[in-house]
LUMVOGU-827675 format. One record per residue (C-alpha): residue in three letters; x, y, z. Coordinates in steps of 0.2 Angstrom, whole numbers, padded with zeros to 4 digits, always signed. Example, Ala and Ser with C-alpha at 12.3 -4.5 7.8 and 13.67 -1.06 7.14 Angstrom:
<mikes>
ALA+0062-0022+0039;SER+0068-0005+0036;
</mikes>
This chain:
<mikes>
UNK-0021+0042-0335;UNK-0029+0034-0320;UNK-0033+0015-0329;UNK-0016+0004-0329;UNK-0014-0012-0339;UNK-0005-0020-0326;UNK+0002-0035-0336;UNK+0010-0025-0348;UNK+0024-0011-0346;UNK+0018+0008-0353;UNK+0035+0011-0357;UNK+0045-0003-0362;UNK+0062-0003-0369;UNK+0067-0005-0387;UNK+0074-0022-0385;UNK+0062-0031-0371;UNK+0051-0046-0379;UNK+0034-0046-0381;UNK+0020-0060-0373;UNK+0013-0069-0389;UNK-0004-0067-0381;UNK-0004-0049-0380;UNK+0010-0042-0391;UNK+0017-0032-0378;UNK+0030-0033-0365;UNK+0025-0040-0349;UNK+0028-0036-0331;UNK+0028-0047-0315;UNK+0011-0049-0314;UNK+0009-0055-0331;UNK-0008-0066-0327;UNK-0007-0066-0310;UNK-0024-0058-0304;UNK-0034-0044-0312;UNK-0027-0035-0325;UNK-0034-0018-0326;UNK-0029-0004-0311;UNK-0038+0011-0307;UNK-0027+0023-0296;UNK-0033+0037-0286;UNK-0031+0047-0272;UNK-0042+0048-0258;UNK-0047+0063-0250;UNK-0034+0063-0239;UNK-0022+0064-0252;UNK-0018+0045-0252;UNK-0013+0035-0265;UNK-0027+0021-0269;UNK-0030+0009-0280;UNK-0043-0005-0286;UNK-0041-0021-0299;UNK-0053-0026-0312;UNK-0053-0042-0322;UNK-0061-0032-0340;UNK-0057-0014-0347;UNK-0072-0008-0347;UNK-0076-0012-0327;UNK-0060-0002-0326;UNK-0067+0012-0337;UNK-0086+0013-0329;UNK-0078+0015-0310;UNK-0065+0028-0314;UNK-0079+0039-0324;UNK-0092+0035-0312;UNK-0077+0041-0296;UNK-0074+0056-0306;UNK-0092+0061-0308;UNK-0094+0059-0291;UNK-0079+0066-0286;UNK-0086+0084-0295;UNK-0101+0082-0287;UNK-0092+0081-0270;UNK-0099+0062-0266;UNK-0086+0052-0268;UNK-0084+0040-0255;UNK-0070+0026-0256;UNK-0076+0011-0260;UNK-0065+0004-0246;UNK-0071+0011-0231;UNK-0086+0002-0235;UNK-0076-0014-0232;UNK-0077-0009-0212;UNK-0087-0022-0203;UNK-0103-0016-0195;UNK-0096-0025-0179;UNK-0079-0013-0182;UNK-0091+0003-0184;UNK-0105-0002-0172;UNK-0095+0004-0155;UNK-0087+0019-0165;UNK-0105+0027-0167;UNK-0110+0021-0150;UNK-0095+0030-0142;UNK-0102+0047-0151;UNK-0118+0047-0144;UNK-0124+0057-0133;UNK-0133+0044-0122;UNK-0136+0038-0104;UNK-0124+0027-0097;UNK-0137+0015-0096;UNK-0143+0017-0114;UNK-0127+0014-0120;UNK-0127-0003-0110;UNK-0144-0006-0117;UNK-0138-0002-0136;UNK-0122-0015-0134;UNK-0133-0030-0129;UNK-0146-0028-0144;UNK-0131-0025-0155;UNK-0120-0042-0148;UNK-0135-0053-0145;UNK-0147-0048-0164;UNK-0137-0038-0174;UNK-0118-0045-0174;UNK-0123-0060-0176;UNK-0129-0058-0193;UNK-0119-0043-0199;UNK-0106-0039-0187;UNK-0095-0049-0201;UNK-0100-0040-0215;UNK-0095-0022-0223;UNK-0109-0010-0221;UNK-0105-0008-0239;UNK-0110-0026-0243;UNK-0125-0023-0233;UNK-0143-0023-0245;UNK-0162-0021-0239;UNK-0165-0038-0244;UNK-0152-0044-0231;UNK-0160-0032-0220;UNK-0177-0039-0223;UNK-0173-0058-0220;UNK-0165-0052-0205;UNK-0180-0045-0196;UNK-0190-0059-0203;UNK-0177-0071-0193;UNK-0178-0059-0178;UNK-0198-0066-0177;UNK-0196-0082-0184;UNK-0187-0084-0168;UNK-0201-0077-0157;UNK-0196-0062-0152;UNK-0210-0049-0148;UNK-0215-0036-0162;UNK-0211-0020-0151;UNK-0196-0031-0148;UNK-0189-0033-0165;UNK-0195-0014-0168;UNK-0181-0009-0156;UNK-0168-0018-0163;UNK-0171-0012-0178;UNK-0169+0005-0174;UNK-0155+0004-0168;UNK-0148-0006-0183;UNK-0155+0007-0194;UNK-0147+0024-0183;UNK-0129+0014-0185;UNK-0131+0013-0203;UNK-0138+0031-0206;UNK-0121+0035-0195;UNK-0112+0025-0208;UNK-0120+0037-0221;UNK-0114+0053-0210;UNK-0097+0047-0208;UNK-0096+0041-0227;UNK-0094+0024-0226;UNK-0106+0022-0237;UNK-0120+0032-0249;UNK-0135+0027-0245;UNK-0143+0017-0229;UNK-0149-0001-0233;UNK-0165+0004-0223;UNK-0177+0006-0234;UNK-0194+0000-0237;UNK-0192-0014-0223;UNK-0208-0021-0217;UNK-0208-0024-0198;UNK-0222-0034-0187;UNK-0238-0029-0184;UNK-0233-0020-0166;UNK-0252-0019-0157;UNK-0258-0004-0145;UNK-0251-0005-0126;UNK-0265-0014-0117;UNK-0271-0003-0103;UNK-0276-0013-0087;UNK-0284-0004-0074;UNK-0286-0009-0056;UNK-0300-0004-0045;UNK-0298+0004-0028;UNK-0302-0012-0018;UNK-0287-0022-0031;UNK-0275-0008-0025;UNK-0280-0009-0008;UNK-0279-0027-0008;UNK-0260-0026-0017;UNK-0257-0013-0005;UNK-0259-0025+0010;UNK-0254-0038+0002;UNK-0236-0032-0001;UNK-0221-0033+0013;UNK-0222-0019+0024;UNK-0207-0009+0018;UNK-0213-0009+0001;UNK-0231-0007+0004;UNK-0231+0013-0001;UNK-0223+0009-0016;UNK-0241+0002-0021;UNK-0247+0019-0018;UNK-0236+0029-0028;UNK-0239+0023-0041;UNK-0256+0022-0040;UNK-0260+0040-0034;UNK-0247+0050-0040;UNK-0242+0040-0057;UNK-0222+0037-0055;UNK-0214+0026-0067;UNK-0205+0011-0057;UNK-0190+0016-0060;UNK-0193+0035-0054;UNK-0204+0026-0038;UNK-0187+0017-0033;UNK-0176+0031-0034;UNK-0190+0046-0026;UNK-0179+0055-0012;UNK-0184+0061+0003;UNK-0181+0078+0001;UNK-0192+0079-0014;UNK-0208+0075-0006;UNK-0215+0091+0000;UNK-0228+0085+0014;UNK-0234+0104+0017;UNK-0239+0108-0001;UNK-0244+0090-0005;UNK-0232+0091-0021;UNK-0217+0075-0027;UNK-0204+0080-0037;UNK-0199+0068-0049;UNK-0179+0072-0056;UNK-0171+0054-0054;UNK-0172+0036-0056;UNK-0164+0019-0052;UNK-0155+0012-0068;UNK-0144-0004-0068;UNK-0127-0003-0077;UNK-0117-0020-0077;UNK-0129-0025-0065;UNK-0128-0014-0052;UNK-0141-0002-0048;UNK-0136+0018-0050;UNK-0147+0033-0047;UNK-0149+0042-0064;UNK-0159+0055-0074;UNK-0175+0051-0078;UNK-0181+0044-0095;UNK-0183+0061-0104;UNK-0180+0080-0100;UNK-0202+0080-0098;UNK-0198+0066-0086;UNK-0191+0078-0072;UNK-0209+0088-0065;UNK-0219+0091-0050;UNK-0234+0077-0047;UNK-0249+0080-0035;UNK-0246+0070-0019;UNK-0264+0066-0012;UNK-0269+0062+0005;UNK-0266+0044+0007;UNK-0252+0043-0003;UNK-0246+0057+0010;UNK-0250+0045+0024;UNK-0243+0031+0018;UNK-0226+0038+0015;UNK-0225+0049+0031;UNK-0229+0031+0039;UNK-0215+0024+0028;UNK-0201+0036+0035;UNK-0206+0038+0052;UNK-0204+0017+0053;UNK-0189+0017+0042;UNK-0179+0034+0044;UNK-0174+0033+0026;UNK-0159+0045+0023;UNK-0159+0048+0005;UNK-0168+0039-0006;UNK-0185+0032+0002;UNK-0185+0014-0003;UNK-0172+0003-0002;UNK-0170-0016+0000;UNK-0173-0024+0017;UNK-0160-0031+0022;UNK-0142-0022+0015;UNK-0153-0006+0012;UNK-0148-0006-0007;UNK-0155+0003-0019;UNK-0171-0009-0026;UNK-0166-0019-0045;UNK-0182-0019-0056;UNK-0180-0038-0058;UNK-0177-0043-0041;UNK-0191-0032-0034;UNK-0204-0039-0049;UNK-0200-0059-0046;UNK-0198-0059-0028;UNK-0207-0045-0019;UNK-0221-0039-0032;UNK-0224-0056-0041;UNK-0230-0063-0025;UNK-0238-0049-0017;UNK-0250-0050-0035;UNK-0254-0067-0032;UNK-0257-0065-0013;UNK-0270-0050-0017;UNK-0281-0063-0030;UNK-0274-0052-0047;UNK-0270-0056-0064;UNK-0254-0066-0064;UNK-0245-0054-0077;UNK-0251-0037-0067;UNK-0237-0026-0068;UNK-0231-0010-0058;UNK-0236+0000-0075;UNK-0253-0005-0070;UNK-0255+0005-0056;UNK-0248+0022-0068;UNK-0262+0018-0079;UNK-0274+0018-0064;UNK-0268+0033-0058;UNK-0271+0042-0077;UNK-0288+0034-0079;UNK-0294+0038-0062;UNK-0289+0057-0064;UNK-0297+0057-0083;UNK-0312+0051-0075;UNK-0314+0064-0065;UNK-0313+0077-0076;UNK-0293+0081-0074;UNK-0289+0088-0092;UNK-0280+0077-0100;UNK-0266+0091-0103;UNK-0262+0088-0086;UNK-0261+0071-0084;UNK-0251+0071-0098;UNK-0238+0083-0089;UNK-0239+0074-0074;UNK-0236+0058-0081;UNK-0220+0067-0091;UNK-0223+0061-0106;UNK-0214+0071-0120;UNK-0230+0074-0131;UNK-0247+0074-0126;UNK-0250+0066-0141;UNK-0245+0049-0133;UNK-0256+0054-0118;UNK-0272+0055-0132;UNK-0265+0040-0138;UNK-0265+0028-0122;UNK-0280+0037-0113;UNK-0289+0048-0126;UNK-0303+0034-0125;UNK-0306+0035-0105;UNK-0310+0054-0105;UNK-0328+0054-0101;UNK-0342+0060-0110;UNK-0331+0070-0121;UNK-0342+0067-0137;UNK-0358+0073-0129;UNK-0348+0087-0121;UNK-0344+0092-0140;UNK-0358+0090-0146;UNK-0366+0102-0131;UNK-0355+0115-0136;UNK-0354+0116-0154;UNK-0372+0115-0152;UNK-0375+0130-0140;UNK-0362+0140-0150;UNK-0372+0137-0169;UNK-0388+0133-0165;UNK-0397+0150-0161;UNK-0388+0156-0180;UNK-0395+0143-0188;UNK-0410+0142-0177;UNK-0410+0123-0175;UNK-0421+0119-0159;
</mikes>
């Protein structure tokens, strides 16, 4: 027997009085909370135990724990009483992530997801919550690509908390997300990047060049080291980047295991940064700040050294250092650089998301298609 009455003793002796409600001997808890137990053990052999106000309730959770139980999916109601903000840091801690990732993951978890949830069991958690919750995340004007972050992350912790049995099944399901919109590629021309070249301060000015001629990210541009620019066979070796953890910046790996590769070096990009060392003698890494010789922060760099140098050089105000990597793509598309290539030389994981970003600026690839297809069925089918 796992259902107990718990206002009424199982085995009462012969001379004990009955209630007049229920004809039978009380206990303690005579009407005083819910009346009907279920006792289990968990699988850890602990003893457990759940109340019910009506028999039946009582009846339909033990049946439903024991066909589970058979079936080996049994999970204890009660761990999915643990607070998302509880379980959030226990996944966290697990994964195997970049220092700075983690630091990344916390913030979007404190600032958009506690907030709503971090009260709440990740058993109490249902789409509908979910679904009102990314509608919040853009009713307060977040960006789409924005909120489609934060929910990924929300939805890895809670298909953890499926893994670690929690709870059955992840809330994550059929959740409509904004409208994210294709990346927006800007190109500047040769006289723009020569004009932001000239335009920036002097110990910064190859950094313009990098990335427009050889395609670093401007993380990996910040943290490119001296002994990985190979002026005799015109080659940069791209294996590290700056990153900022509680604020300071750190060199670290770069964004992906495709990330680390070997990026032609042209002739002004050559100059440039042979110019850069003989008047700055780096040591290590080849750009640092001016004045302490720091590593460079991303957001000090953008608002006071790059913002300025755009509007100085007559560009867009929202220009951005990712600019000059698409540049550098387009530029060796256009010239009829496959786009296999570019796509390893840019370290993306796929060359799928090259296609994506750039399929469209490789030149003349219909007529080049239709050319061949042409010259390979046309005698056969002897069209002229």
């Amino acid at each position: 027997m796992t259902v107990y009455d718990r206002w009424h003793k199982s085995r009462p002796k012969k001379d004990e009085r009955k209630c007049s409600e229920h004809r039978k001997v009380p206990t303690s808890d005579h009407g005083i909370g819910e009346r009907w137990q279920v006792r289990y053990r968990d699988r850890n052999g602990d003893q457990r135990k759940q109340n019910f106000a009506r028999l039946a309730d009582a009846d339909r959770f033990d049946a439903n724990r024991k066909a589970d139980e058979s079936r080996g999916e049994w999970i204890d109601p009660r761990l999915g009483q643990t607070h998302f903000g509880d379980y959030a840091p226990t996944w966290m801690s697990a994964r195997l992530h970049k220092p700075s990732t983690v630091e990344r993951y916390a913030i979007v978890v404190n600032n958009h997801i506690n907030p709503t949830f971090g009260k709440v069991g990740v058993g109490s958690i249902r789409p509908t919550a979910v679904q009102a919750w990314v509608k919040g995340l853009q009713v307060q004007g977040l960006a789409p690509r924005t909120i489609g972050t934060i929910y990924t992350i929300f939805a890895s912790i809670m298909r953890g908390a499926v893994r670690d049995e929690l709870i059955r099944k992840t809330p994550c399901v059929d959740i409509r997300l904004p409208y994210v919109s294709k990346t927006t590629i800007r190109l500047l021309s040769t006289d723009q990047v020569a004009a932001l070249y000239r335009a920036m301060l002097p110990e910064y000015r190859a950094l313009v060049l990098v990335g427009a001629g050889s395609g670093l990210r401007q993380g990996e541009a910040f943290g490119l080291a001296r002994d990985r620019v190979d002026f005799v066979e015109g080659m940069i070796t791209v294996d590290q980047q700056v990153v900022v953890i509680k604020s300071r910046p750190m060199l670290g790996t770069p964004k992906s295991p495709a990330s680390v590769r070997e990026v032609p070096m042209p002739a002004f990009v050559a100059a440039a940064l042979k110019e850069h060392v003989a008047l700055y003698d780096p040591l290590d890494v080849v750009f640092r700040t001016a004045l302490r010789h720091n590593l460079i922060r991303r957001d000090y760099f953008n608002a006071n050294i790059w913002k300025p140098a755009v509007k100085a050089a007559g560009l867009m105000s929202d220009t951005t250092f990712h600019d000059l990597r698409h540049t550098f793509a387009s530029t060796a598309l256009a010239s009829g650089v496959p786009i296999s290539e570019v796509s390893r030389w840019l370290g993306h994981e796929s060359i799928t998301t090259t296609v994506d970003l750039y399929g469209h600026l490789v030149p003349e690839a219909s007529s080049r298609a239709r050319e061949a297809l042409d010259k390979a069925f046309g005698s056969a089918l002897s069209v002229p």
